[in-house]
C-alpha positions as CSV (number, residue, x, y, z in Angstrom):
1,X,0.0,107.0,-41.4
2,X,0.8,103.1,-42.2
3,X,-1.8,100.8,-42.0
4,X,0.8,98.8,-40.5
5,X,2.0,98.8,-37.0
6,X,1.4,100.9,-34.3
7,X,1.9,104.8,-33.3
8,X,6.2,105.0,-32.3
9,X,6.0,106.2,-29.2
10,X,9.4,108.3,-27.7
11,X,10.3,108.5,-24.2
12,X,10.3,112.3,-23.2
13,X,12.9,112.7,-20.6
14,X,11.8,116.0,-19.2
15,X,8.2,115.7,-19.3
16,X,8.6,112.0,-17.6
17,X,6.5,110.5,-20.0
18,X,5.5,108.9,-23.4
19,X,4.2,110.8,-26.6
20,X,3.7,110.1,-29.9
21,X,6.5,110.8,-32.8
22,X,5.1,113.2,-35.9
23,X,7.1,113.1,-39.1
24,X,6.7,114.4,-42.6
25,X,3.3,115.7,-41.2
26,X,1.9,112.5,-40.2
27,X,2.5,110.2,-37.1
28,X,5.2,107.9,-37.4
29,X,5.4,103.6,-36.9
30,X,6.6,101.2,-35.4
31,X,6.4,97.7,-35.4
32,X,4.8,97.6,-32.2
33,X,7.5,95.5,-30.0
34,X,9.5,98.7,-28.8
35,X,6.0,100.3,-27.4
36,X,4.8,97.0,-26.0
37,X,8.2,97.1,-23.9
38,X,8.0,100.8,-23.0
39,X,4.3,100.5,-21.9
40,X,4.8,97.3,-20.0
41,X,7.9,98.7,-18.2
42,X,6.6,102.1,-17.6
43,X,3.1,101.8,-16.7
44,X,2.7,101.9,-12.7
45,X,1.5,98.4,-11.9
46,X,-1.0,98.1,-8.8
47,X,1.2,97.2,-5.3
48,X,-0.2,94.9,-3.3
49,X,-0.9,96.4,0.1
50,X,2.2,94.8,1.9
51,X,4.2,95.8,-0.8
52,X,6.3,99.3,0.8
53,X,5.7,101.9,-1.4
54,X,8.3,105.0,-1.5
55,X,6.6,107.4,0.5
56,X,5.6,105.5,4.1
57,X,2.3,107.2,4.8
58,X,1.4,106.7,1.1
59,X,-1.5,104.0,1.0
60,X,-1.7,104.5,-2.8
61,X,-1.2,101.4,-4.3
62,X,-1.3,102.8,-8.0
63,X,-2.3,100.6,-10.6
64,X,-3.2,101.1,-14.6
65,X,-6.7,101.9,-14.6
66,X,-7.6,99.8,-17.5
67,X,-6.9,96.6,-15.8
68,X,-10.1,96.8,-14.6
69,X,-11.9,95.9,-17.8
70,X,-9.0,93.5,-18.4
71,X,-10.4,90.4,-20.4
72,X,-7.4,88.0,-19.0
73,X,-8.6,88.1,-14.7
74,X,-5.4,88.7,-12.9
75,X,-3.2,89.5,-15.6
76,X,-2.2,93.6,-14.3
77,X,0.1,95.8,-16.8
78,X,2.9,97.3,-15.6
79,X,5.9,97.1,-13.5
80,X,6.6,97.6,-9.7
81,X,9.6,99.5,-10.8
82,X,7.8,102.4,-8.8
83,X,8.5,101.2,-6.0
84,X,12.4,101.5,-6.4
85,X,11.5,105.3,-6.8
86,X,13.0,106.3,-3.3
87,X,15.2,103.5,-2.8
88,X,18.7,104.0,-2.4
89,X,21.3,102.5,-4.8
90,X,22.5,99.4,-3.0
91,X,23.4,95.9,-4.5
92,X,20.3,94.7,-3.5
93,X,17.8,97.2,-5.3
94,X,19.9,95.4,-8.2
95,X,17.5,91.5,-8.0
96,X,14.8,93.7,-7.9
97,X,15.3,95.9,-10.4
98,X,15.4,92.8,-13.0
99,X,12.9,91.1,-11.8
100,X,9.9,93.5,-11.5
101,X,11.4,94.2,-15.2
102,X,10.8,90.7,-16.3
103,X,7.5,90.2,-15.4
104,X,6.2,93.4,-16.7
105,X,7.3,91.8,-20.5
106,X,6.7,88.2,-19.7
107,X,3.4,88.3,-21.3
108,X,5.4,89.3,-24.7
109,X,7.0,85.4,-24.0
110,X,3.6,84.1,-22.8
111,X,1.4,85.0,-26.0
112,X,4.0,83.8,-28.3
113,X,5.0,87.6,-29.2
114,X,9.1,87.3,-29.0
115,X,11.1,83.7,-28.2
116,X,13.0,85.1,-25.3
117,X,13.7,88.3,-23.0
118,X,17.1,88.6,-21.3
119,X,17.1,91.7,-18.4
120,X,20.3,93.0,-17.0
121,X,20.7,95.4,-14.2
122,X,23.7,97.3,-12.7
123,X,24.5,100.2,-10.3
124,X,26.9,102.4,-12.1
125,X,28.8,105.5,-11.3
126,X,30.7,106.4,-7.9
127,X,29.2,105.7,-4.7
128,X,26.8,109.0,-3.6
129,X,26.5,110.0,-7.8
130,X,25.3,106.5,-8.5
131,X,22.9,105.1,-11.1
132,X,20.4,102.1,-12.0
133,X,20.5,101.0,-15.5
134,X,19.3,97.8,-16.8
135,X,19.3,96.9,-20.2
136,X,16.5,94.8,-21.9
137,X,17.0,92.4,-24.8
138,X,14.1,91.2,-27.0
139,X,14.6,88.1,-29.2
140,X,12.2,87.7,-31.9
141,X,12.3,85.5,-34.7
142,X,15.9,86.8,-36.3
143,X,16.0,90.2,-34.8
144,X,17.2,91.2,-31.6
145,X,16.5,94.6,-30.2
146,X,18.6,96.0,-27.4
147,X,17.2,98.7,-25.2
148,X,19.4,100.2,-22.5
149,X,17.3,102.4,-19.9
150,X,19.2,104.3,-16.8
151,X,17.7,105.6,-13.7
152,X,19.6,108.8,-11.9
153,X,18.7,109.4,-8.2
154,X,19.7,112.8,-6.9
155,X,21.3,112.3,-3.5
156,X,19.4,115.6,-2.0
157,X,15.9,114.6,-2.8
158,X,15.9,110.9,-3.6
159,X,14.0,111.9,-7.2
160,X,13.8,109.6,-9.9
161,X,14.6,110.8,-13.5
162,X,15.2,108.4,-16.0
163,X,16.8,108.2,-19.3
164,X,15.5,106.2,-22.3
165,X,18.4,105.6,-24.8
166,X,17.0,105.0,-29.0
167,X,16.8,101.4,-29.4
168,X,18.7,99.6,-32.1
169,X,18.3,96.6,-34.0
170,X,21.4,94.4,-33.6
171,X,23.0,91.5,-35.3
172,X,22.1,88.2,-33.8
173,X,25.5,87.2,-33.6
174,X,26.4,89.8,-30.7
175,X,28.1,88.4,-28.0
176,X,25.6,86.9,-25.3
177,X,27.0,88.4,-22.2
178,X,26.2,91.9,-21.5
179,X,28.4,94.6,-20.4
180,X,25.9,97.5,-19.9
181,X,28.3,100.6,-20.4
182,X,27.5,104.3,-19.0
183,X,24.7,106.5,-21.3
């Protein structure tokens, strides 16, 4: 394995989760930003408790577990994106969407990691076989990497699944206004 950068880590679609990428029988690396993102936008960050959560009678406000030997006070990992598990696909799940996405990488802006973070959202597909995608942009120093992430909700049981498309490095010079296309 390089010494430099950290383990790649691949969304697994099926299994709902992250694990690590093996190649040429060793595990492979990254430079780090694409897991940062993944972790910070995938990690269940602790509701507060009048926060609704997506089951009513659920009073579990999840959480990562490690923020409690966090050496920043106040300063959770994760997103609330969670929450949005049972919602239904309306415009208004759209605000929402972005913004518990932005503050789960604003840390990257914080500590000086990338210069900027753009987050776009849309509800795509026909009404009843809908979608939430949002695509997240990372601008650091001349590279710019596009990740485009889309949520399904099946009508009949309101479950979650979502879909992590490969992330590509693109040219600075893209257009600045996003049209997030169907995956």
């Amino acid at each position: 394995m390089s010494p430099v950068g950290d383990i790649k880590i691949r969304w697994d679609v099926d299994k709902m989760c992250g694990d690590f990428v093996w190649g040429n029988n060793d595990l492979e690396t990254d430079n780090g930003l694409v897991n940062a993102v993944l972790v910070s936008i995938f990690t269940d960050k602790r509701a507060r408790p009048d926060q609704r959560r997506p089951d009513p009678g659920d009073e579990d406000l999840r959480g990562y577990w490690g923020d409690t030997y966090s050496m920043v006070k106040n300063d959770p990992c994760g997103s609330h994106l969670w929450l949005l598990f049972r919602e239904k696909t309306e415009l208004k799940v759209i605000p929402r969407c972005e913004q518990y996405v932005q503050e789960s990488v604003q840390w990257l802006i914080d500590d000086g990691v990338v210069s900027r973070i753009d987050v776009f959202a849309e509800r795509q597909g026909d009404v009843g076989n809908d979608r939430l995608a949002f695509r997240v942009r990372v601008y650091r120093d001349d590279d710019v990497i596009d990740m485009l992430f889309s949520a399904l909700w099946d009508g009949t049981f309101s479950v979650l699944t979502i879909v992590v498309a490969d992330y590509a490095f693109i040219d600075t010079e893209a257009p600045t206004g996003v049209v997030l296309t169907p995956i």
